[in-house]
C-alpha positions as semicolon CSV with decimal commas, in nm:
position;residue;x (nm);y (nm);z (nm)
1;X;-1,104;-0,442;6,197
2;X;-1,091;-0,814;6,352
3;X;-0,853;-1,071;6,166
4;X;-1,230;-1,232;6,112
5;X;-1,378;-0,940;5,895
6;X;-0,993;-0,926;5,730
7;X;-1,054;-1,265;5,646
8;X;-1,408;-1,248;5,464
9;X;-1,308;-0,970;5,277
10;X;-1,011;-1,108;5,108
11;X;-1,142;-1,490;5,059
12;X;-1,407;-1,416;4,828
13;X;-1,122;-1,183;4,611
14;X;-0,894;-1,480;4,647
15;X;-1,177;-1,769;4,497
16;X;-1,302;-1,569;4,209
17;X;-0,964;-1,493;4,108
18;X;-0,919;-1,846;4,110
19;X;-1,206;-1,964;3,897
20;X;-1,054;-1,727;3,643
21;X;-0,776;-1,897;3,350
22;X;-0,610;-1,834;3,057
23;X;-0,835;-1,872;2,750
24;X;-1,196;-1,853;2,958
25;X;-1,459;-1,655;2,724
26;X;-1,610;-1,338;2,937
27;X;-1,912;-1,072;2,828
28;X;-1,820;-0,745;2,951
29;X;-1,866;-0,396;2,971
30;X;-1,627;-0,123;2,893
31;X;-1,603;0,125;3,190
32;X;-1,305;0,337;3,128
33;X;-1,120;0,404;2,774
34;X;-0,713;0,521;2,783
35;X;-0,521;0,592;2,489
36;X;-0,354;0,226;2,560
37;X;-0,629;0,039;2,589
38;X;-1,000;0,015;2,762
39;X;-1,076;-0,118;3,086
40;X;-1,337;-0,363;3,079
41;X;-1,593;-0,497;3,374
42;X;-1,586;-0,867;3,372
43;X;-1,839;-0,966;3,700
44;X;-1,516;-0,964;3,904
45;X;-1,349;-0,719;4,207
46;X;-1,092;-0,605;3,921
47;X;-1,150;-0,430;3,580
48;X;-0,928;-0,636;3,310
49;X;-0,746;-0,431;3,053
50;X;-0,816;-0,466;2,702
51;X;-0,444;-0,285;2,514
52;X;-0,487;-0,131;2,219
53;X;-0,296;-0,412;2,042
54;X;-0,533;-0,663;2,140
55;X;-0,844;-0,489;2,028
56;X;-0,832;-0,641;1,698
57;X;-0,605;-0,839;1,457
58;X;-0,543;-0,524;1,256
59;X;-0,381;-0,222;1,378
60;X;-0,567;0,014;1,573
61;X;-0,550;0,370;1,574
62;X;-0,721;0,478;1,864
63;X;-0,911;0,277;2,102
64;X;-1,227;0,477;2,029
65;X;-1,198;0,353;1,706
66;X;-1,324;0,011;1,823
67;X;-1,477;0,037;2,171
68;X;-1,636;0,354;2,364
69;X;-1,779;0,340;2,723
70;X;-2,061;0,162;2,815
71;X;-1,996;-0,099;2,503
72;X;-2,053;-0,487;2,607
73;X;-1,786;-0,668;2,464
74;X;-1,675;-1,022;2,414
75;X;-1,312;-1,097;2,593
76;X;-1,062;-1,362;2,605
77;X;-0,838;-1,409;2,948
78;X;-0,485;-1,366;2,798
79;X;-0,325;-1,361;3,096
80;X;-0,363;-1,384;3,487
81;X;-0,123;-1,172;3,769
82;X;-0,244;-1,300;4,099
83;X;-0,006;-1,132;4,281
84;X;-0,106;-0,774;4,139
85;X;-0,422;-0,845;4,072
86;X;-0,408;-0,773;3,718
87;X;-0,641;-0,933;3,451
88;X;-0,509;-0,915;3,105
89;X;-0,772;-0,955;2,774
90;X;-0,770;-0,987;2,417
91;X;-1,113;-0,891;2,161
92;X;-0,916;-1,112;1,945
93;X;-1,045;-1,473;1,930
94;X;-0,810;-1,707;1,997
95;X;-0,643;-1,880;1,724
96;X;-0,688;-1,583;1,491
97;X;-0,407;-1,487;1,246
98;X;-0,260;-1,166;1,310
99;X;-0,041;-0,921;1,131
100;X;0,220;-1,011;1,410
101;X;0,217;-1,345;1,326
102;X;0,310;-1,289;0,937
103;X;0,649;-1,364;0,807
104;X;0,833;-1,284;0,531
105;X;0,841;-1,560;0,304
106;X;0,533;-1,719;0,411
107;X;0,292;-1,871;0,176
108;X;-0,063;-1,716;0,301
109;X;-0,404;-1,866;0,120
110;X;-0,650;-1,540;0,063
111;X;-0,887;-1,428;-0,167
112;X;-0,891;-1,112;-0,390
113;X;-1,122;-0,855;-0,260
114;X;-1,076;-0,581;-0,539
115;X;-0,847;-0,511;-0,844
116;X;-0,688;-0,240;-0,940
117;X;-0,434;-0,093;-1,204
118;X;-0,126;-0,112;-0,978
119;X;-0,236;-0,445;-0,850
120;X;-0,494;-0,633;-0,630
121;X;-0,615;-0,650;-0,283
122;X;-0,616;-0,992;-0,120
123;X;-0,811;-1,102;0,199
124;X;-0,579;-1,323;0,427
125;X;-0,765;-1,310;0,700
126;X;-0,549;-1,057;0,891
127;X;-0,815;-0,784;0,938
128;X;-0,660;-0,554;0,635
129;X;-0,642;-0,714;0,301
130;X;-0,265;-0,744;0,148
131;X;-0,152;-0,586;-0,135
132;X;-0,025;-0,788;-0,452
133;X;0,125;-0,545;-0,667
134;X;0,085;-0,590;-1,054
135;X;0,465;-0,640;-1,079
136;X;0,445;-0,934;-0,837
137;X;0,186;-1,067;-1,034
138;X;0,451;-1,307;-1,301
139;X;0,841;-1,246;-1,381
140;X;0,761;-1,065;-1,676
141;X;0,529;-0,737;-1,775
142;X;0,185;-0,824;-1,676
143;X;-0,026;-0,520;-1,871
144;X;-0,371;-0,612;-1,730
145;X;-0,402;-0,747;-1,356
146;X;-0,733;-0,866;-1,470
147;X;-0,516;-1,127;-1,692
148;X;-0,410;-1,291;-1,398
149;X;-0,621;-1,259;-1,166
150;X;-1,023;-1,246;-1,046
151;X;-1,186;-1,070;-0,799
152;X;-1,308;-1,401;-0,571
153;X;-1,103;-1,604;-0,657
154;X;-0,852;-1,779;-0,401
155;X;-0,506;-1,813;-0,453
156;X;-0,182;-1,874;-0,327
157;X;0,072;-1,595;-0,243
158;X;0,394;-1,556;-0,061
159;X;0,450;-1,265;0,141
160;X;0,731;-1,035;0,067
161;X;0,656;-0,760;0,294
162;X;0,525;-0,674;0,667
163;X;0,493;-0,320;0,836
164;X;0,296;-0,375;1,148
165;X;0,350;-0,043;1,235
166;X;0,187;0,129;0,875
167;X;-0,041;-0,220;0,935
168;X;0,057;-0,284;0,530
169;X;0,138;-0,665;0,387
170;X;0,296;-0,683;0,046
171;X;0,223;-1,053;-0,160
172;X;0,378;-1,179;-0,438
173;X;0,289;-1,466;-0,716
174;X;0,594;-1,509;-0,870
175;X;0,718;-1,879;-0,902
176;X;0,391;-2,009;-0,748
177;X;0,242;-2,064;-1,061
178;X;0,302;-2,085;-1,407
179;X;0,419;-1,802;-1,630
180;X;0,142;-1,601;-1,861
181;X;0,220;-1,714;-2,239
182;X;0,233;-1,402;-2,429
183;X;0,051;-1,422;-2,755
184;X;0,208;-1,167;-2,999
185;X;-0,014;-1,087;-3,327
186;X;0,121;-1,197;-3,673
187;X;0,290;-0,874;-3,877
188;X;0,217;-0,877;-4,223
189;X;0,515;-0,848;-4,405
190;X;0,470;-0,664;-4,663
191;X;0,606;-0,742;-5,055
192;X;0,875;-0,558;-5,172
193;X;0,906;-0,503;-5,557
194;X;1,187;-0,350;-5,788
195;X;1,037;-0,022;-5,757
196;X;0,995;-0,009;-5,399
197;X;1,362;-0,107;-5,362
198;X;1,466;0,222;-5,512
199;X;1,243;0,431;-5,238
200;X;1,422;0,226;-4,943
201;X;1,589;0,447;-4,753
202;X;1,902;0,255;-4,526
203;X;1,916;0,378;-4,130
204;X;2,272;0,544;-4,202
205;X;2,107;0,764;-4,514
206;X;1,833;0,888;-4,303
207;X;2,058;0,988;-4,038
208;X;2,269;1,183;-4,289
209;X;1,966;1,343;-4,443
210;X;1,842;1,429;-4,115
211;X;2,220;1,622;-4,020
212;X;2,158;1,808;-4,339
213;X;1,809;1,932;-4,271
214;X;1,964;2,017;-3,898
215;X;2,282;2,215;-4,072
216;X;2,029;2,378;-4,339
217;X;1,820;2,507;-4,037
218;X;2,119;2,652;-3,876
219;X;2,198;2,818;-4,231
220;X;1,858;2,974;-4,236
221;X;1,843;3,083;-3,886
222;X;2,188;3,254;-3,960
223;X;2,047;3,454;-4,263
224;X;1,753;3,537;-4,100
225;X;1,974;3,726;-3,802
226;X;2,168;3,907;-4,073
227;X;1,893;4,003;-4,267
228;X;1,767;4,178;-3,907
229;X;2,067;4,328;-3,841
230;X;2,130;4,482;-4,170
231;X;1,743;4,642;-4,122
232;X;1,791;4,749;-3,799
233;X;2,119;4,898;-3,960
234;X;1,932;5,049;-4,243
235;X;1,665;5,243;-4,004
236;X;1,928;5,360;-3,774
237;X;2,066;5,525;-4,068
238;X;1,738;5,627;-4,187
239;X;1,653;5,809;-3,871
240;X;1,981;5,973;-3,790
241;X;1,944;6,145;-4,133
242;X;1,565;6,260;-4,078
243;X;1,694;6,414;-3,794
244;X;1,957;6,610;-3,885
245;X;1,784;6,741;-4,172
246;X;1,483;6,854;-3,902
247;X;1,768;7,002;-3,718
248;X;1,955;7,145;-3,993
């Protein structure tokens, strides 16, 4: 081979590489799948590699969960290596929040999805929605999530937990937003007259009537254990008799 045909070969490599960069938008089509990512044909001498992580902003289990062979795809250039000749993509539109980008204490703007007794589900934009429980819902005991919040409505949270790795955000309302007023129902109180007052029974006399019902118990459980003994007594007798006189 002639330094010529050397040369032809390599140029056109070397100028579509170069029309590549960071960011460009590509259609392609997915030729190979690994258990790290997907190789993806992008019109250009080298496949670009799609990792698992990039597939989308949520977690992914396994690639075939998202792509397959033969898919068309929509790609983002994340990154360039001229000098291996490596093409690295994203599925993941740029500027996109990510569960990776999430931190604790962050105030996140979403909108609840579904409700549930332990709590609601909130849409952050993340992929997965987040998790408010119900006893992140106000400082104090929140019975009903309902009473605080509605499914489509959009609030405010801040976020109190990430696990990228079990892909799970935990949320939290308290102090972002006023306290529930609890609204307790009037007790009748009821009228006491002179002969009521005599059936009034103080805390300290029912606990002493109560010891004396306990002690009587005991009393009659003891009896009862004699009076069984004494019978079983009684026939032992009974029988040892009937048989000596059978013997006799």
């Amino acid at each position: 081979m002639t330094e010529q045909e050397l040369n032809v070969r390599v140029i056109p490599r070397k100028r579509i590489v170069k029309k590549l960069a960071r960011g460009m938008k590509l259609t392609g089509k997915v030729r190979r799948v690994t258990r790290f990512g997907a190789f993806v044909d992008i019109g250009v001498n080298t496949d670009g590699l799609v990792h698992i992580s990039e597939l989308a902003p949520y977690r992914v289990a396994k690639v075939t969960d998202v792509v397959n062979v033969g898919d068309e795809v929509t790609v983002w250039i994340k990154d360039l290596n001229k000098a291996e000749n490596r093409i690295s993509l994203t599925m993941i539109p740029p500027g996109t929040k990510t569960i990776r980008d999430l931190q604790v204490g962050e105030i996140v703007k979403g909108t609840v999805t579904r409700i549930e007794p332990y709590g609601a589900f909130v849409d952050i934009g993340i992929g997965r929605d987040a998790l408010l429980r119900v006893r992140e819902m106000a400082e104090g005991y929140v019975r009903n999530p309902e009473d605080i919040v509605q499914v489509g409505e959009e609030i405010e949270a801040r976020v109190i937990r990430v696990d990228v790795r079990r892909n799970q955000v935990d949320l939290s309302l308290k102090g972002l937003r006023p306290e529930p007023v609890e609204t307790e129902e009037e007790e009748e109180i009821p009228v006491v007259t002179e002969e009521d007052e005599e059936e009034i029974i103080s805390p300290f006399e029912i606990a002493f009537l109560e010891a004396q019902a306990q002690k009587e118990r005991r009393r009659e459980k003891k009896r009862r254990k004699k009076r069984w003994d004494e019978f079983e007594d009684d026939e032992i007798i009974r029988r040892t008799l009937e048989y000596a006189e059978k013997s006799g």
